[in-house]
N, C-alpha and C positions, 0 to 999 in steps of 0.2 A: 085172382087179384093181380099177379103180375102181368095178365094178360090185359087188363084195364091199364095199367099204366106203361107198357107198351103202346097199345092204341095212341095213349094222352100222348106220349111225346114224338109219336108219329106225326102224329095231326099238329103236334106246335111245330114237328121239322117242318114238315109240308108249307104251314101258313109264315115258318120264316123264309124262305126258299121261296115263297109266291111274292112274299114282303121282296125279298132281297132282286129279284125279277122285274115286280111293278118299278123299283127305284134306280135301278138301271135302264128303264125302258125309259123313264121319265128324263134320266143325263142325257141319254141318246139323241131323245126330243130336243133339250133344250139345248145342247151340240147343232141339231142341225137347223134350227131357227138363228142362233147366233151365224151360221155360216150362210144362209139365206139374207140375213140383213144385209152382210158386209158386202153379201153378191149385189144388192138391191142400190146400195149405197155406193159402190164402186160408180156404176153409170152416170149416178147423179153428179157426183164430183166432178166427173168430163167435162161436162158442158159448160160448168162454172170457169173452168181453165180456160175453157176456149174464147167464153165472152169476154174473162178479162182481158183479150186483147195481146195474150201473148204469139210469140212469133209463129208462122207456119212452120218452121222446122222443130217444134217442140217436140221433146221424147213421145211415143206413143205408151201412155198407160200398160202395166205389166199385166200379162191373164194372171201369170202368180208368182209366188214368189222370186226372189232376182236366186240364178244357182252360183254369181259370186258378189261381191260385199265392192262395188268401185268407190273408190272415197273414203274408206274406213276411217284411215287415219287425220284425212285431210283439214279435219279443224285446227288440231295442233298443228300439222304442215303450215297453212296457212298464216296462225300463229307467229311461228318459226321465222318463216320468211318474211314477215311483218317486223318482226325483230331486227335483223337482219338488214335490210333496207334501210331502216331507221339507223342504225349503225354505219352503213354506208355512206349515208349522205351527211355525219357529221363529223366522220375520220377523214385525215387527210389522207391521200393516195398520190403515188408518184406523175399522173395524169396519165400516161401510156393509154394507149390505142386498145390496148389486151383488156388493162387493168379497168377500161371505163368499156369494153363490151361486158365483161364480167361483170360488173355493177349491175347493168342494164338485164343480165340476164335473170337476175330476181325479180325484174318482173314478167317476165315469162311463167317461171315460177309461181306467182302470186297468182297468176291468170288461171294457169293452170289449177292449183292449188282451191284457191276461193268457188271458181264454179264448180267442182265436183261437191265442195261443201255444200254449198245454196243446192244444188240439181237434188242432193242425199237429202236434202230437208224440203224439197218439193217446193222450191221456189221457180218461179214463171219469167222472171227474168233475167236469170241470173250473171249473163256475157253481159247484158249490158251494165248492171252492178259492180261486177268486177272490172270494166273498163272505167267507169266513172270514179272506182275508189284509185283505181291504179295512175289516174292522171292527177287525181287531189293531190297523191302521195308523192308526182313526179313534180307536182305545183311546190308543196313542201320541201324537196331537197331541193328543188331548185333556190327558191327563198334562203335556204341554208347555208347553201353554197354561198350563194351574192349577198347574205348579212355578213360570214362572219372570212375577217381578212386572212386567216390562215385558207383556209380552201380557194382553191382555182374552181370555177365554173368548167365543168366536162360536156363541153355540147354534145361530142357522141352520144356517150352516155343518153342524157336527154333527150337527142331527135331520137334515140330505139325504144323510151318509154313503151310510149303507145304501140307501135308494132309489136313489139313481143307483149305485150300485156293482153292484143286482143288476137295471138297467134297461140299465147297458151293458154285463154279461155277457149278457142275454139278446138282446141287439143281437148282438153277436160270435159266437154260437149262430147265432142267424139267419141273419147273414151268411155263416159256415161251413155250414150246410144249403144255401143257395139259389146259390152260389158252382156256377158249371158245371164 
């Protein structure tokens, strides 16, 4: 008798251990179909980017994953210096030569800042985004400056808007390129 129910839960170890085997082989399966799509689907995505017309120096598609994080923080950063600037342009400041490159150099900052964001979220144009928002916002302090009669209009300041705003997207560019 206990040689019968030996046998019995031999043969139910066996058929759980065949059980436990088939349902592993079947993860495995659906493991490597899921990693077959994403291969399948990478390629596809290429060409989309390309038609829509973005720039020849666009980043090259990654084989796999990036081994450091560039931009991590940079939504907040961007944030930040969004802040920042807006504070800027409706504090008075002594006017100095120092004190209106220093204004100016947030948007360097911002250049920088904003394209590493947009490039992290797979946006196709993102230098020229960040130039467009960085002139609106040098539109706006400017406006600021010249409504309200406490502030002096800072031409330096002003004419280094655009250069540094598309010196540090093309920074953030870089950076996102050469980023392992």
């Amino acid at each position: 008798m206990n040689r019968q129910i030996r046998r019995v839960e031999e043969k139910k170890e066996r058929k759980a251990e065949r059980d436990k085997a088939k349902a592993k082989a079947e993860r495995q399966k659906r493991k490597r179909e899921r990693k077959e799509q994403r291969k399948r689907a990478a390629p596809e995505a290429k060409p989309a980017q390309e038609d829509s017309g973005g720039d020849a120096k666009a980043p090259k598609a990654q084989a796999g994953p990036r081994k450091s994080n560039p931009g991590r923080f940079s939504g907040a950063l961007t944030a930040a210096t969004v802040f920042f600037i807006a504070l800027q342009a409706v504090a008075p400041t002594d006017g100095t030569v120092p004190s209106q490159i220093v204004s100016a150099s947030f948007y360097l900052l911002f250049g920088y800042f904003s394209v590493l964001w947009m490039m992290r979220r797979g946006s196709a144009r993102a230098i020229q985004v960040a130039v467009i928002a960085a002139a609106l916002m040098g539109v706006v302090t400017f406006l600021s400056q010249w409504l309200q009669p406490a502030l002096q209009p800072a031409p330096i300041m002003l004419a280094l808007i655009l250069p540094l705003a598309v010196a540090g997207a093309y920074l953030g560019r870089l950076v996102w390129n050469r980023a392992p």
